[in-house]
C-alpha positions in Angstrom: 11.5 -2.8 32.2 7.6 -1.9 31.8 7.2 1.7 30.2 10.8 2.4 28.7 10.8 3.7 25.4 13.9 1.7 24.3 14.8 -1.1 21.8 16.9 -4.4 22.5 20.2 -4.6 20.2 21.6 -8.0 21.8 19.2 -10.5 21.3 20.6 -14.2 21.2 20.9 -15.1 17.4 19.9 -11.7 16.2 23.7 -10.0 16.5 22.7 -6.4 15.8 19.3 -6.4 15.0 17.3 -3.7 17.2 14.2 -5.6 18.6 10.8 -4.8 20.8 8.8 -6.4 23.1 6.3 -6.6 24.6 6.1 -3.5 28.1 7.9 -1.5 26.0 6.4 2.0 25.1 6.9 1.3 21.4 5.3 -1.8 21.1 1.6 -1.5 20.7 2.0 1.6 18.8 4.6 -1.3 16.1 2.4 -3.9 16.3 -1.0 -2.4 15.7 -0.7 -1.2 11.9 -4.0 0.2 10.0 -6.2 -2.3 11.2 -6.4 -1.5 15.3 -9.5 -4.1 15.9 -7.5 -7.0 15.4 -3.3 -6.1 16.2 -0.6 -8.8 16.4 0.6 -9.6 19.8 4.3 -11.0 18.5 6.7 -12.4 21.4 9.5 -9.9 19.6 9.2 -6.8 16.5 12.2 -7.3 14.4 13.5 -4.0 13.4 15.9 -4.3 10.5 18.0 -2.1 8.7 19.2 -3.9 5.7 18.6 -7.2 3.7 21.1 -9.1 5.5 19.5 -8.1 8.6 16.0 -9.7 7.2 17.5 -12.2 6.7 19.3 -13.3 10.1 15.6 -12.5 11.0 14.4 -15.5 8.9 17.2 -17.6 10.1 16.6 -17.1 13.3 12.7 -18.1 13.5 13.3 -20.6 11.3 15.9 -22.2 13.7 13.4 -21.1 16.8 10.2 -22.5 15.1 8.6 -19.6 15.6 6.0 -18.0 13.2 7.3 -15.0 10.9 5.0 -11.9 9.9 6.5 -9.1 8.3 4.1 -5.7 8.2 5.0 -2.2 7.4 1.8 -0.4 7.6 -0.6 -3.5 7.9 -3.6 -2.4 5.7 -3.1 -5.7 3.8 -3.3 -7.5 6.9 -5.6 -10.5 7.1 -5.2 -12.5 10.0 -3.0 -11.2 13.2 0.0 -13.1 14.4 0.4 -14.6 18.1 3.4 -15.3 19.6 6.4 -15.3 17.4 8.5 -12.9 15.2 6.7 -9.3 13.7 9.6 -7.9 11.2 8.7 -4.6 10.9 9.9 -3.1 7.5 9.6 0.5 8.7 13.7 1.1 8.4 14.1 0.1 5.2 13.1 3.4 3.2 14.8 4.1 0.4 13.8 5.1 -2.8 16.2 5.3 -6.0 14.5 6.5 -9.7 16.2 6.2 -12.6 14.6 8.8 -14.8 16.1 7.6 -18.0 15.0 4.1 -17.7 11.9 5.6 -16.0 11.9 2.8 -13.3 12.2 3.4 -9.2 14.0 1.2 -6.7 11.7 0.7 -3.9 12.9 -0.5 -0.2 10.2 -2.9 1.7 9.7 -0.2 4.2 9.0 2.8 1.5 5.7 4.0 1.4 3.6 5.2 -2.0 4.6 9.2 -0.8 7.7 8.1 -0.4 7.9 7.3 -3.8 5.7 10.0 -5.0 8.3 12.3 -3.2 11.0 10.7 -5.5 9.2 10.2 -9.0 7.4 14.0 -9.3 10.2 16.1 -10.0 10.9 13.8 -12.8 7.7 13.7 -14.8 6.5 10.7 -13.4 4.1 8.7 -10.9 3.9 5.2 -9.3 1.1 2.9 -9.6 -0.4 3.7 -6.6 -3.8 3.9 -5.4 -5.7 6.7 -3.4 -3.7 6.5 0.1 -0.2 7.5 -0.6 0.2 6.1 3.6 0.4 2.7 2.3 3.2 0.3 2.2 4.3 0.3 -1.6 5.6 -3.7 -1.9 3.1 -5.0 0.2 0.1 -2.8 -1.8 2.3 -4.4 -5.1 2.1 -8.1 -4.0 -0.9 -7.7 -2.9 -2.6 -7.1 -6.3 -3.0 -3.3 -5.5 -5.4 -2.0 -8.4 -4.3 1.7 -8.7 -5.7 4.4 -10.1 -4.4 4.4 -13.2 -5.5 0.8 -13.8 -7.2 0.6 -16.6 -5.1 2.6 -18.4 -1.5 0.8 -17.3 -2.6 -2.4 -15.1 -2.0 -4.1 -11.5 1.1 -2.3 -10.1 2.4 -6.4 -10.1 2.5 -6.2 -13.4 4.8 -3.6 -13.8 7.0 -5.0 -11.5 11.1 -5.7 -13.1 12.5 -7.5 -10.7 12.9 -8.4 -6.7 15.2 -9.0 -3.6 13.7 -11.7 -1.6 14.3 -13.2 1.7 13.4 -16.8 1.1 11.7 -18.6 4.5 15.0 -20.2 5.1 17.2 -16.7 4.8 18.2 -17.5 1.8 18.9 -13.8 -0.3 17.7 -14.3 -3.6 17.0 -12.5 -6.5 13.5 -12.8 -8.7 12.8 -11.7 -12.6 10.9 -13.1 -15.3 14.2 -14.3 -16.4 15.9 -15.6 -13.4 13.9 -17.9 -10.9 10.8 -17.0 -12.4 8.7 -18.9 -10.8 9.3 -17.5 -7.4 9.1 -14.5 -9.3 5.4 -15.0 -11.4 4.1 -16.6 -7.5 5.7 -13.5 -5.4 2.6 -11.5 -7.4 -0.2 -12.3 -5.5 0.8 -15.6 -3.6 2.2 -14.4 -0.3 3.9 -16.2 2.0 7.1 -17.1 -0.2 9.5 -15.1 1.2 10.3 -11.3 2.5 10.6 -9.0 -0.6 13.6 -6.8 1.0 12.6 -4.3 -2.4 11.5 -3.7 -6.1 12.1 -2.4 -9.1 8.8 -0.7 -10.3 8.4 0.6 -14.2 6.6 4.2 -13.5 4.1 5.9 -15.6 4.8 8.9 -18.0 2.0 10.9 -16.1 3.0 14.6 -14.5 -0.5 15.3 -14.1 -4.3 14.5 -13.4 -7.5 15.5 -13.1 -10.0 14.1 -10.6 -11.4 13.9 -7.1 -13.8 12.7 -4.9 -17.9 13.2 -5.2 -20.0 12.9 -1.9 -23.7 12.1 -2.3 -25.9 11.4 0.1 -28.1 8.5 1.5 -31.3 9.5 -0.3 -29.3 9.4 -3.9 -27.9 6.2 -3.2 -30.2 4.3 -5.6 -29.8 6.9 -8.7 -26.1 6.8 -8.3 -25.6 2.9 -8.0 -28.6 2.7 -11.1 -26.5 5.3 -13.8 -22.8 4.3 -12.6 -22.8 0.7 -14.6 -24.4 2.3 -17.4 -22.0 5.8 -17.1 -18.4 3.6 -16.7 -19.4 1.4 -20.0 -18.4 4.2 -22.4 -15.5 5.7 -20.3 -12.0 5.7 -21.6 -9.2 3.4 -20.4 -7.4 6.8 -19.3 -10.3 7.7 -16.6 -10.7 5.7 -13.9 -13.7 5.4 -11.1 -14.3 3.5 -7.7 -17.7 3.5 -6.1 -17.8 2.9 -1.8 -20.8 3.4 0.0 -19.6 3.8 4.3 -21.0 5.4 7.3 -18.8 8.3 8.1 -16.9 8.3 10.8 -16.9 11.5 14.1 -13.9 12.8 12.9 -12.3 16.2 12.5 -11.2 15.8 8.9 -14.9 14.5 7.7 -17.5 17.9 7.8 -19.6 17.8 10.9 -22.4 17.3 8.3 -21.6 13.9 6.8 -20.7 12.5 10.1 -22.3 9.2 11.2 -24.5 9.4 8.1 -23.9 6.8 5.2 -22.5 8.3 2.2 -21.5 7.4 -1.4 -18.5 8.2 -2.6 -17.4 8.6 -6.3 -13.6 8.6 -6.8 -12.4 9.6 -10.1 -9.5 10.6 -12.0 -8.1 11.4 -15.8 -5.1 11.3 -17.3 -6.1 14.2 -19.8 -7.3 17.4 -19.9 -9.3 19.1 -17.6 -12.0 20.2 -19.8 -13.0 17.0 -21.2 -12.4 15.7 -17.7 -15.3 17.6 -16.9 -17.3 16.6 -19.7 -17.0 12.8 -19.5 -18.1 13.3 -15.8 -21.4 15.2 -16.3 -23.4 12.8 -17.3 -23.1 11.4 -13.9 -23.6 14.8 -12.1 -26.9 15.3 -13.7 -28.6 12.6 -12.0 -27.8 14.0 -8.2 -26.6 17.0 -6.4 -23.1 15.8 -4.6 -22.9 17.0 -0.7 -19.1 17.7 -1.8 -17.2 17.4 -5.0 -13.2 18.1 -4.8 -12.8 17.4 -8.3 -10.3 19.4 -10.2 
């Protein structure tokens, strides 16, 4: 019935898995993701709990012919599904880290806090990027480039192994040593399977220094002219990105900056504050930053 907040647990050829569709209060809010422009309209959301759950999901659009997206929080999104099966990872949450080994089992549905949450009290960090809100297997396959890049590589390539939901629901597992093709194409490919989860090497860093640098539109030609010239003697231990965006009417940006195009210099250091500080001056000579949260 239109506008109760309830999910379906008896679907034909889903046994137990709890579905939504569409009237239900739940479903545009599943369905949308990140990118609210351009959501999927799915004919069901698949709400798993486990592998084997994933994979009667697989089975049963296989055996339906109906198309299969899987999202969690749908910034990697590239196209929106109509019609068919949306398997929404969101259940599947958990994080394990192994602290002697210094690797972290992450769940499909886990996010990077979620892993953050787990790694920090042992010393240790994720290769994640700036947004701790996004899905960390689907950043991972993806190629995410994190912030620590440079310094330790594509979070795909630190990647041990994974549990994978082939297209036919087949439950597999990938390695470099065992089906390692499915394993080398899972990096980057897409569309080979569900990864139900990972196990993700994590980096001996406890600490960093960095932040973000706000100039505005009139210093947008110094910055872009000294950043190419500034990154070429940097370490591979600090790391930079460059974006240039009209900010948006929003509480959390200052009523200043709002609906005025900004650039914005992200930076961090695995190192010390003070040479932190140093390595970054040269680029803080050229222009006065609106705001700079480094520290």
């Amino acid at each position: 019935m239109k506008g109760m907040d309830h999910t379906e647990k008896h679907t034909p050829g889903l046994a137990d898995v709890a579905v939504v569709r569409p009237g239900q209060d739940t479903y545009d809010e599943r369905r949308a993701g990140f990118q609210l422009a351009r959501p999927h309209r799915p004919e069901l959301i698949a709400l798993p709990a486990d592998a084997r759950q994933v994979a009667a999901v697989a089975e049963y659009a296989r055996r339906t012919g109906l198309p299969l997206a899987v999202q969690r929080t749908g910034h990697g999104r590239t196209a929106p599904t109509e019609g068919g099966v949306l398997l929404d990872t969101g259940r599947l949450r958990d994080v394990r880290v192994d602290p002697g080994t210094r690797t972290a089992w992450v769940a499909a549905g886990a996010t990077w806090q979620d892993v953050l949450d787990a790694a920090a009290p042992h010393g240790l960090a994720p290769p994640s990027g700036s947004a701790p809100s996004v899905g960390a297997v689907g950043y991972t396959l993806a190629g995410g480039l994190g912030l620590l890049a440079r310094q330790y590589g594509y979070a795909a390539d630190l990647v041990r192994r994974m549990d994978v939901v082939t297209p036919p629901g087949e439950r597999v597992r990938a390695t470099p040593e065992h089906r390692a093709e499915l394993f080398w194409a899972l990096r980057g490919g897409g569309g080979l399977g569900t990864v139900t989860g990972m196990e993700i090497e994590l980096l001996p860093v406890a600490r960093v220094w960095g932040g973000r640098l706000v100039y505005g539109e009139r210093d947008l030609p110094g910055v872009l002219a000294a950043y190419p010239e500034w990154t070429d003697g940097l370490p591979e231990g600090f790391g930079s990105s460059l974006a240039i965006a009209v900010q948006p009417d929003l509480p959390a940006v200052p009523e200043e900056l709002r609906g005025r195009y900004t650039v914005q210099l992200g930076v961090v250091w695995n190192g010390s504050a003070a040479a932190g500080e140093r390595l970054l001056a040269p680029l803080r000579e050229d222009a006065e930053p609106l705001a700079d949260t480094s520290g």
